[in-house]
C-alpha positions as CSV (number, residue, x, y, z in Angstrom):
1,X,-32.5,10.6,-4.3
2,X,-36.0,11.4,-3.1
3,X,-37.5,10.9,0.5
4,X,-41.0,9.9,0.6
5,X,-42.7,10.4,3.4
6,X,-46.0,7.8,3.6
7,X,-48.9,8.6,7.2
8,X,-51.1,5.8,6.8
9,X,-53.8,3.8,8.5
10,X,-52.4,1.5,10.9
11,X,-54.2,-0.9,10.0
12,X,-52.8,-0.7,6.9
13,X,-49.3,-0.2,7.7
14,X,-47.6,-4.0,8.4
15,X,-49.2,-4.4,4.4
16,X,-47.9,-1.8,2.6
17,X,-44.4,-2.4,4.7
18,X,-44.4,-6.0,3.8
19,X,-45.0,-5.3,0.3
20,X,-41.9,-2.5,0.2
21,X,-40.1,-4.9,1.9
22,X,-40.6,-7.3,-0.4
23,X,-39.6,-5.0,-3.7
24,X,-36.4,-4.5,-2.0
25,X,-37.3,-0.8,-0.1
26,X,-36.3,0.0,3.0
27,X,-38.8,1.6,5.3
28,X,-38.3,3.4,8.3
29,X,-41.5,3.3,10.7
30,X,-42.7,6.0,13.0
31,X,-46.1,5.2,15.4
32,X,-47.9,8.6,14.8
33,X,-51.2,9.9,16.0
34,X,-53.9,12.0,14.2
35,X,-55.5,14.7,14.7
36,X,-58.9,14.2,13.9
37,X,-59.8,10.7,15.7
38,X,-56.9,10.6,17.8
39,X,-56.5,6.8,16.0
40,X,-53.0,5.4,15.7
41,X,-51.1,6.2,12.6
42,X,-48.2,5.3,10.8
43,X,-45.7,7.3,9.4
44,X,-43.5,5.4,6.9
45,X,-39.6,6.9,5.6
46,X,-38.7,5.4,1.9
47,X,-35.4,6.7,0.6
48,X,-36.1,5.9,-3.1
49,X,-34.0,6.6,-6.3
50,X,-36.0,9.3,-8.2
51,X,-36.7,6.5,-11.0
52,X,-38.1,4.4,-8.1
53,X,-40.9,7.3,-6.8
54,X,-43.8,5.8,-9.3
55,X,-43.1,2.4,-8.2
56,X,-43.1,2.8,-4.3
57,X,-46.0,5.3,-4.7
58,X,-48.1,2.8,-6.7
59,X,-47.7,0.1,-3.6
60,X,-48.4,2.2,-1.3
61,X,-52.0,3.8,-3.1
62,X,-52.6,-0.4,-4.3
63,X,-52.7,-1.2,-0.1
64,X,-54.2,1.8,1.6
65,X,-57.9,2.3,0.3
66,X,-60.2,4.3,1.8
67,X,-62.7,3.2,4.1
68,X,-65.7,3.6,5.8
69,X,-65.6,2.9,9.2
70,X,-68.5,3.5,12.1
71,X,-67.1,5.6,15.7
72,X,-68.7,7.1,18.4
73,X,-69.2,10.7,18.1
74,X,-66.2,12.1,20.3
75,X,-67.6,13.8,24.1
76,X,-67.7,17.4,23.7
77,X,-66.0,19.8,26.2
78,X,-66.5,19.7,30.1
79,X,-67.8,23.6,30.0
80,X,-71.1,22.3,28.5
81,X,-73.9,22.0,30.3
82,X,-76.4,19.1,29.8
83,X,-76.7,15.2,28.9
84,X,-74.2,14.3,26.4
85,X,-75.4,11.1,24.2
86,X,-72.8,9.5,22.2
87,X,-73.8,9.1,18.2
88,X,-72.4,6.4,15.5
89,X,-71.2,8.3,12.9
90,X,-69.6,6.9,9.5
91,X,-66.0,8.4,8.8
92,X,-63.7,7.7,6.3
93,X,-60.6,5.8,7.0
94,X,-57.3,4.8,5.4
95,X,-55.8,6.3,2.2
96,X,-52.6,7.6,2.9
97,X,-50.9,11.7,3.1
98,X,-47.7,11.7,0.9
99,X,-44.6,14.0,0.7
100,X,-41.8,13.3,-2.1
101,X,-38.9,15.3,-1.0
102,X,-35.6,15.5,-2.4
103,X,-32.4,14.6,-0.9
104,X,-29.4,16.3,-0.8
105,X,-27.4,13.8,0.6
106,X,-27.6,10.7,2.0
107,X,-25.5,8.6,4.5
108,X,-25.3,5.0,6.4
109,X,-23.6,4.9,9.1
C-alpha cells in the first residue's frame, strides 16, 4: 500500500477530490497554508494500492494546471524607511507537490 500525499491549489482542490471520489478513492483533506503567498492550500491523503499510484496521480496532474495569476507585491518589513508602493506582479499558481510513500501498515478503526 502506498500513501500519496497531494498540496494543491485550493482552488483546485473540491475538483481533483470530486474526481477521486468518484474513481472510488478516499481522500483525507487538510486546509494548509503556503509559504510563499501565504494563499490557502490543500493537502490531500490517498491511501492507494501500489497498482493504483499511476491512476490517482494521473487525476490529480489532469485537474491541477498551472496558472498565471496577478497579486500585489507583498509589503516589505516595518524596519524600512520610505514610501512603500504596492506592484502587480504575475505568479504562477496551481500544479500540485507530490509524495508517494509506502505503507507499512494500515488500519480502520
Amino acid at each position: 500500500m502506498k500513501l500519496i500525499i497531494a498540496i494543491v491549489n485550493d482552488e483546485d482542490s473540491i475538483d481533483v477530490i470530486d474526481l477521486l471520489t468518484e474513481q472510488g478513492y478516499r481522500v483525507t483533506k487538510l486546509a494548509t497554508t503556503g509559504g510563499f503567498l501565504k494563499s490557502g492550500n490543500t493537502t490531500l491523503m490517498i491511501g492507494v494500492e501500489k497498482d493504483k499510484v499511476k491512476e490517482a496521480l494521473e487525476i490529480v496532474e489532469e485537474t491541477c494546471k498551472t496558472r498565471k495569476q496577478v497579486v500585489t507585491n507583498p509589503s516589505p518589513f516595518s524596519t524600512t524607511s520610505g514610501v512603500y508602493v504596492p506592484y502587480p506582479v504575475d505568479v504562477e499558481v496551481g500544479g500540485a507537490t507530490i509524495f508517494v510513500l509506502d505503507v507499512d501498515q494500515f488500519f480502520k478503526i
